[in-house]
N, C-alpha and C positions, 0 to 999 in steps of 0.2 A: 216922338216915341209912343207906342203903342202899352195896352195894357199885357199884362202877363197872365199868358193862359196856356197850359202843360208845361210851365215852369221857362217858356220864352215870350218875349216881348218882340213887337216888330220894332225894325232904327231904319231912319233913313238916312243916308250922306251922301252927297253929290247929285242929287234924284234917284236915288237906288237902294231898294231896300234888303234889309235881310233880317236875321234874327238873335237877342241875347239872351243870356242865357242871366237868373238874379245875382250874378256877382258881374254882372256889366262885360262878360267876355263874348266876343262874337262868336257863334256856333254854326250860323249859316249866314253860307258869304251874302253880302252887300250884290245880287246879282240880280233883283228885278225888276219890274216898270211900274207893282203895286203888289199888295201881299190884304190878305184878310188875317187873322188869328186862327190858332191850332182849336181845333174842335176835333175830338172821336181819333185822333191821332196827325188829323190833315189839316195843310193850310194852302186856300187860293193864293197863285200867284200868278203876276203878268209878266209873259215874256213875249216881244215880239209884236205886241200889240191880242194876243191871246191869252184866254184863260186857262190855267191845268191844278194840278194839287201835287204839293209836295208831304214827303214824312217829313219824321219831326230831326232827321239826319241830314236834311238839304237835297236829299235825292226825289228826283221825279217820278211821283206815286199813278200820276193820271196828266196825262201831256198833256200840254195846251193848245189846246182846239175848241175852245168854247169864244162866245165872244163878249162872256160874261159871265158873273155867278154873284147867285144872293148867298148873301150871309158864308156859312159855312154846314159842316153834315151837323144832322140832328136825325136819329135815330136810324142813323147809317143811309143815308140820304141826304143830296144836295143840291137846289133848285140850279139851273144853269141855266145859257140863252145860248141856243146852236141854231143858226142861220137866220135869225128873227125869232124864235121859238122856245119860249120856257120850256124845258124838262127837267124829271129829276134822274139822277143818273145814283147808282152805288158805288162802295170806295175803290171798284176796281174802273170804274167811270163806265159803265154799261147805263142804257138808258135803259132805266124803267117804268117811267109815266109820261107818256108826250100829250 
């Protein structure tokens, strides 16, 4: 289990993660292949063997087509790897620095 951060924590069960909420109730499902922590409203997550960003409701904020990502956003930016290639992209996933 992961640390709590916007009041979820990442779990994993079966190889699959998703997120609690602090009375230990699942809030978003157990649905993916690796998760980072909520930052700035967003959390990486892998599906498919890709990276995207979800909100903090389980729904898909920035689809996964990345083929990686550091960390998470820090002042509404967040570093990502798109075909070999660091960029940082914004929370609606536009790239803005390649």
């Amino acid at each position: 289990m992961g640390y709590f951060s916007e009041g979820l924590a990442a779990i994993k069960l079966n190889n699959k993660w998703g997120f609690i909420d602090k009375n230990g109730k699942l809030i978003i499902k157990l649905n993916f292949d690796g998760v980072w922590s909520f930052s700035e409203g967003l959390a990486g997550v892998k599906l498919n063997g890709k990276w995207g960003f979800i909100d903090t409701s389980g729904k898909i904020a920035i689809e996964p087509t990345f083929d990686n990502v550091k960390l998470d956003f820090r002042e509404g930016l967040a570093e990502v790897n798109l075909n070999g290639k660091w960029v940082y992209i914004d929370k609606k996933g536009n790239i803005i620095k390649d």
